[in-house]
GUKOLKOL-954253 format. One record per atom (N, C-alpha, C): x, y, z; residue in one letter. Coordinates in steps of 0.1 Angstrom, whole numbers, plus 5000, padded with zeros to 4 digits. Last residue first. Example, Ala and Ser with C-alpha at 12.3 -4.5 7.8 and 13.67 -1.06 7.14 Angstrom:
GUKOLKOL-954253
512849785071s513749895071s512950005079s513249435078a512349555078a513249675078a
end
This chain:
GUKOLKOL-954253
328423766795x328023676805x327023566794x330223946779x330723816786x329523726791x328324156777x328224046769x329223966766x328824326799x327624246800x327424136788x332224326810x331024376801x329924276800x335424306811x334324296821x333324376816x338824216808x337424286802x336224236807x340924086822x341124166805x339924276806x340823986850x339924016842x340424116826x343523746862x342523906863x342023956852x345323526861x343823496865x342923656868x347423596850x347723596869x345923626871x347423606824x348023486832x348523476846x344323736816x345823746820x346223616825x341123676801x341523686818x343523696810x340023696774x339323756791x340123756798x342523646751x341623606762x341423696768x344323666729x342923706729x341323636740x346623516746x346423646734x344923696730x346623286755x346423416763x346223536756x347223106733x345823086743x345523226748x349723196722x348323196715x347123196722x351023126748x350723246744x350023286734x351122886743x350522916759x350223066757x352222806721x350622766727x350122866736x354622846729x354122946715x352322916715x355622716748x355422916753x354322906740x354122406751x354822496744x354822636753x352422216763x354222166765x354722256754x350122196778x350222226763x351722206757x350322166808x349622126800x349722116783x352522366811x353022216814x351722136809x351822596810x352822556798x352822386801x349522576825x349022576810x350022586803x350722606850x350122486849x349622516832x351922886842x352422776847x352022626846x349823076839x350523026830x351222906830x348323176865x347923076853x348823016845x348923216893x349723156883x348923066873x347023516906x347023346911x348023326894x346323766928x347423716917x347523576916x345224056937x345423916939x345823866926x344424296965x345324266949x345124086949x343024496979x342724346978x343624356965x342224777007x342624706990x343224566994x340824807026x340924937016x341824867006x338224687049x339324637041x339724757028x338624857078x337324787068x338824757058x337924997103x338224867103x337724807092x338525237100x337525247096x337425077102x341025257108x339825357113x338725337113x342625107101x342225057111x341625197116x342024947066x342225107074x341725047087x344524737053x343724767061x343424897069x345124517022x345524637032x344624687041x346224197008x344724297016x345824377028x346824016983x347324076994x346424187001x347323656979x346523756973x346923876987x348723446952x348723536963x347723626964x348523076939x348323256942x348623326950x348622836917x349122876930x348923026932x345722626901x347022766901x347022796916x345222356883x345522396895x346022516899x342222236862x343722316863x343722366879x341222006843x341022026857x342722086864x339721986813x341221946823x340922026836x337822026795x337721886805x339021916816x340222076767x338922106774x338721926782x342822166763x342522246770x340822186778x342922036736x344122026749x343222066762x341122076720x340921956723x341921926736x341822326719x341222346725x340522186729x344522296698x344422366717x342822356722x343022206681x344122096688x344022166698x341722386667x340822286674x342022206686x341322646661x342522616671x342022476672x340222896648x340122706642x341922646649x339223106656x340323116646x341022936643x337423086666x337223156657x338023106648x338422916691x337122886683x337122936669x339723096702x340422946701x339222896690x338723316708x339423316694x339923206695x337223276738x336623316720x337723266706x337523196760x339023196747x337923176737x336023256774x337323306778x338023306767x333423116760x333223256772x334823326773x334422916753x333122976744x333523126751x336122786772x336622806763x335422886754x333622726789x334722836794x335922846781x332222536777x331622666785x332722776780x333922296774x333622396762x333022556765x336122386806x335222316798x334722356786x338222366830x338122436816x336722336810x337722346869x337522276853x337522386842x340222496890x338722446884x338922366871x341422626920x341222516911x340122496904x344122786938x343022826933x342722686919x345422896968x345222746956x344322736950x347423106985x346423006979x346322916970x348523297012x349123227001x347623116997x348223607019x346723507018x347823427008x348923867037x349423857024x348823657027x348624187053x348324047055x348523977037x350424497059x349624417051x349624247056x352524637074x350924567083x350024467070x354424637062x354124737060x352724697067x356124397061x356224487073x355824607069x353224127065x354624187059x354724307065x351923857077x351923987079x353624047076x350423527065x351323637068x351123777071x348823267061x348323417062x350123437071x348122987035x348823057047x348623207051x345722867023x346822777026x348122867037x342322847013x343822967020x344722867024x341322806983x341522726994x342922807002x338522866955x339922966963x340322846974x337122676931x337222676946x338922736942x334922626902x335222736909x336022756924x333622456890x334022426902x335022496907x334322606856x333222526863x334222476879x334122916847x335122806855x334422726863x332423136847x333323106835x334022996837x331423226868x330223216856x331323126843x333123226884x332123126888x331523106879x334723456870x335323316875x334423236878x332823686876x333023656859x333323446864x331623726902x330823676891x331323626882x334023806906x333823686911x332723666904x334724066895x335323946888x335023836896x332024136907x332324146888x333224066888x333224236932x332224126929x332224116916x335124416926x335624276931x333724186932x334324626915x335124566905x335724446914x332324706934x331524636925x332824586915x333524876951x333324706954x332724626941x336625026935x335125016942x334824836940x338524996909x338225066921x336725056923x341324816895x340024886895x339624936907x343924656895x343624746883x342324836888x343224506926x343724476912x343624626905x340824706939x340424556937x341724556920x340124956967x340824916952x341124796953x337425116977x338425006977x339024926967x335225256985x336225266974x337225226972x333525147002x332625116994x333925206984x335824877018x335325017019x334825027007x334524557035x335124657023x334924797020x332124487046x334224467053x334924517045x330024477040x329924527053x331724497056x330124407009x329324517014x329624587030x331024107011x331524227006x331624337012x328223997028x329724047036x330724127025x326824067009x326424117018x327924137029x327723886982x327124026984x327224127000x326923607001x328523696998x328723796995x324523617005x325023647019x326923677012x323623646978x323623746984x323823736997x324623356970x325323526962x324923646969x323323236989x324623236985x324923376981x320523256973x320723276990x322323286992x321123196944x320723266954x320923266962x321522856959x322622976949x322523066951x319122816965x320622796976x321922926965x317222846943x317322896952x318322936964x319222766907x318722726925x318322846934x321222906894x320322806888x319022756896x321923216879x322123146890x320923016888x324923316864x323323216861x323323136875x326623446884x325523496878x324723366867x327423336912x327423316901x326423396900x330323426935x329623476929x328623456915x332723126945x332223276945x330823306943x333422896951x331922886936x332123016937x334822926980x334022826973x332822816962x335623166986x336523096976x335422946973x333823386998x334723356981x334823276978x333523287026x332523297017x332423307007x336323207030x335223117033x334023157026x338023417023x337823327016x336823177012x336823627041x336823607026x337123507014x337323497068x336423497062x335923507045x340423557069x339623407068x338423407059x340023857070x340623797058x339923637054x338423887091x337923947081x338623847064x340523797108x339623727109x338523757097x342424027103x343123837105x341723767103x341024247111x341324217102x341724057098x340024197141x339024197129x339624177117x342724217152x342124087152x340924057139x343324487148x344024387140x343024237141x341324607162x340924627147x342024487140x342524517186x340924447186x340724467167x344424617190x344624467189x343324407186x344224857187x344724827177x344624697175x342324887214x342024917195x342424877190x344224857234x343324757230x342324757211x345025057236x345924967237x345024847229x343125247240x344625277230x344725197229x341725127265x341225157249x342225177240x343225187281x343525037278x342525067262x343825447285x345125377279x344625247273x340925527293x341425507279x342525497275x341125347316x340625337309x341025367295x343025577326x343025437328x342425347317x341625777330x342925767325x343325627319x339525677345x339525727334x340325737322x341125627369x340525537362x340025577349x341725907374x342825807373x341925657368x338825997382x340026037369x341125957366x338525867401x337925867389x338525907378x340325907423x340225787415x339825777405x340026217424x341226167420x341025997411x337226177439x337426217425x338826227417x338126047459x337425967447x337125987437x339526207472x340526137463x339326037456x337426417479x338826447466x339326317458x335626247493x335426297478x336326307473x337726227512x337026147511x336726137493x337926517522x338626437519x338626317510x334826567528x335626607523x336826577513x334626317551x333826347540x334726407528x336526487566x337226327563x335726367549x335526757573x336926677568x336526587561x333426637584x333226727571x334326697568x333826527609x333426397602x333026517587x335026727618x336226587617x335426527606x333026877623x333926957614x335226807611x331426717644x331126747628x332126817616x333026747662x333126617655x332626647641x333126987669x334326957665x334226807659x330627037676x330827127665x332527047660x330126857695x329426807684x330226897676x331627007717x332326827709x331226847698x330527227722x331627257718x332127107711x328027137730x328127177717x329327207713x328927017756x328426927745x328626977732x329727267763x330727147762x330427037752x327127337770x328027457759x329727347758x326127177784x325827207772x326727287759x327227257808x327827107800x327227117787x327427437812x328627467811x328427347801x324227477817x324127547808x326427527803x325127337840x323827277830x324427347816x326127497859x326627397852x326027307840x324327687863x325327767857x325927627846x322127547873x321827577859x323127627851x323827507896x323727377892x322827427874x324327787903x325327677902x324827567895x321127867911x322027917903x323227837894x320527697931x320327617923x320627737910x322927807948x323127667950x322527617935x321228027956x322628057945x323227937944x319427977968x319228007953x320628047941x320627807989x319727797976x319227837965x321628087998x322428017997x321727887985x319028228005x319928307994x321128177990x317828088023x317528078010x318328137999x319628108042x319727968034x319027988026x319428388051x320728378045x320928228037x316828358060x317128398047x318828418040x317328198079x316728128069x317128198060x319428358092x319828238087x318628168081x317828518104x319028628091x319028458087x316228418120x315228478108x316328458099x317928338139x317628248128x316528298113x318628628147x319028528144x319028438132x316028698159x316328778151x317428668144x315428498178x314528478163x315328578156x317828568191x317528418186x316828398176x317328828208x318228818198x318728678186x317028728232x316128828221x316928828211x319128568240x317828558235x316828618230x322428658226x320928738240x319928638233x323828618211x324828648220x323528638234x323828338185x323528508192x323828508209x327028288168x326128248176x325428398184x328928248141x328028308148x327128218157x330027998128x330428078134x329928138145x327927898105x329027848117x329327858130x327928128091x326928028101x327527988106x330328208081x329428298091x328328238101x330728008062x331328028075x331128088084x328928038043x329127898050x329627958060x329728298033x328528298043x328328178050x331928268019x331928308033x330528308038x331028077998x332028018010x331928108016x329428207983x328928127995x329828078006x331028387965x330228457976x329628357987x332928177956x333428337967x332428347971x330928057934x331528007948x332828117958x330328297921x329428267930x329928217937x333128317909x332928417914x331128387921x333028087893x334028127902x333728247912x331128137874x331028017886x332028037895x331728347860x330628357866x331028237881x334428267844x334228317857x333528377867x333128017828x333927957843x333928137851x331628217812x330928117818x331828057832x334128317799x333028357805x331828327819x336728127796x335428147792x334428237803x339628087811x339228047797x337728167793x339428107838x339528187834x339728207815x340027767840x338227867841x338328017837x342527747832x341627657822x340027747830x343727887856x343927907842x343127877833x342627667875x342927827876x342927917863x344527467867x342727487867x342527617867x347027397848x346827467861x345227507857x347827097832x347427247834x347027317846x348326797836x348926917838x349127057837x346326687825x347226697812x348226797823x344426647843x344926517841x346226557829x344826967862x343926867855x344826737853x345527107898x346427037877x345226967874x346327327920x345327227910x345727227899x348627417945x348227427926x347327367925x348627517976x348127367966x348027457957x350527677988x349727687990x349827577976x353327568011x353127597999x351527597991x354627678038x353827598034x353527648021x358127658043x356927808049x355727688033x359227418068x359327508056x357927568053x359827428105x359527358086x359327468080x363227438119x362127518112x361627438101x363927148141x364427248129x363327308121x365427038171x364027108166x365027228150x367826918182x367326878170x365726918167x366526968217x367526988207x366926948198x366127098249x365527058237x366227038224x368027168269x367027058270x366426968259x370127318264x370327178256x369427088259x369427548277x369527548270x369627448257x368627398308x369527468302x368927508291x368127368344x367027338329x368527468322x368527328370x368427208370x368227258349x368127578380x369327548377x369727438369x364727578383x365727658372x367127608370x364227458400x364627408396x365327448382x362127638406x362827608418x363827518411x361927918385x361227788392x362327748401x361928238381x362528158383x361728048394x359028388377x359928408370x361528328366x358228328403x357428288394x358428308377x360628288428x359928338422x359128318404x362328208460x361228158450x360428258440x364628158476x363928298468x363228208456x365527978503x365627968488x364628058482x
end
């Protein structure tokens, strides 16, 4: 049997189909590195300067790691030479070791600084931000503000008015204004009613037929000085549709010889005695109106008309016109209780 190294002895025995199902693997794919967002690292160091310092130190140690290794000397003379190259090949490896670890020092700083500069620019925003719309609020509350002023003026000057009016009768209508004054309270009276005049009336404010304050205190002097128990009493307040406030009243006093000497001169002169035996002692009633307009600039009162029914209760006292009109014909006051004449020697 021919035996040869090139054929085994059992060559016949080995085919082709010894080995089967062997299938080529696939040609190896060298590793990507991904960060945590899926970027390729590779990419993200070639960013900055700084990564491709560090890239390029770790090249130079990895092959010298492997040269140590590797090498071995071949002669014992050749052993210190050797380990000489290998200390100084580990100090070069240390110094580029503590190279790396400043390179990284100096990466995380420049990382640090890169988040502080991005927080501070978040926390300048929002700051930023922040101001606009508080200066938006401010203005919008300003806005704000003086809508409710608008809104509120009118309802605050009308309230002063409604309340201005009360008043006038509360300090008016009871005795008004006397000029003989008899008492210290009287006094003290005439000029706390003086005084509210003064501060709710405009200093040209039209009073009936006349103008300025002094022709509404004048006729309150005259009626207190001329009408014993002198009392105005408000009985309703309206608002007509031109804003006026309109004061329904009840105006009441005594006639007495006083007021017949002072009002009805010519009842005397002219030897009236029966009218005036009618007329004296009686305790007359008259119904009124009185009407007040209002500057809501000024919040002050710019006119007062007033109108009370004398005649009425003096036809039904005297039970003629031809009386009631004798009486009125040479009198001080009209038959809606307003001054004829206002002079210092009325009083």
């Amino acid at each position: 049997m021919p035996i040869s190294t090139l054929h085994p002895p059992n060559s016949q025995q080995l085919s082709e189909n010894v080995i089967t199902g062997v299938f080529p693997h696939n040609q190896r794919r060298d590793k990507v590195d991904v960060d945590t967002n899926g970027n390729n690292k590779s990419e993200i160091e070639q960013i900055s300067p700084l990564h491709k310092k560090l890239r390029s130190e770790i090249e130079q140690i990895s092959p010298l790691h492997k040269k140590l290794r590797t090498e071995q000397p071949k002669a014992p003379e050749l052993q210190e030479e050797f380990y000489t190259d290998v200390a100084t090949r580990s100090a070069a490896t240390a110094a580029s070791i503590a190279d790396l670890l400043n390179l990284g020092k100096v990466l995380e700083r420049e990382r640090r600084r890169v988040n502080q500069a991005r927080y501070r620019k978040k926390q300048n925003d929002t700051i930023e931000r922040l101001e606009k719309e508080i200066e938006a609020a401010r203005q919008h509350s300003s806005v704000l503000m003086e809508h409710k002023r608008s809104l509120s003026s009118p309802l605050q000057s009308n309230a002063n008015f409604w309340s201005v009016v009360v008043k006038y009768f509360q300090f008016m209508g009871n005795g008004g204004l006397c000029i003989a004054q008899s008492s210290m309270a009287t006094s003290d009276r005439a000029t706390v009613q003086e005084k509210f005049v003064k501060e709710t009336v405009k200093p040209d404010a039209i009073f009936n037929s006349e103008q300025g304050l002094e022709a509404i205190l004048n006729n309150w002097r005259c009626l207190s000085y001329w009408f014993k128990d002198l009392k105005m009493e408000l009985q309703d307040l309206q608002k007509d549709a031109h804003g006026a406030i309109l004061a329904t009243t009840t105006t009441s006093f005594t006639i007495t010889a006083h007021t017949i000497k002072c009002v009805f001169p010519h009842l005397i002169d002219g030897g009236k005695s029966a009218l005036v035996a009618k007329l004296s002692d009686q305790r007359i009633k008259l119904q009124g109106l009185t009407r007040f307009e209002w500057d809501s600039e000024l919040c002050l009162v710019a006119s007062v008309v007033s109108q009370s029914d004398f005649f009425t209760p003096l036809l039904h006292l005297l039970g003629a016109l031809a009386d009631v009109s004798t009486v009125f014909d040479g009198a001080l006051v009209s038959t809606d209780l307003n001054l004829k004449l206002v002079s210092s020697s009325v009083y």
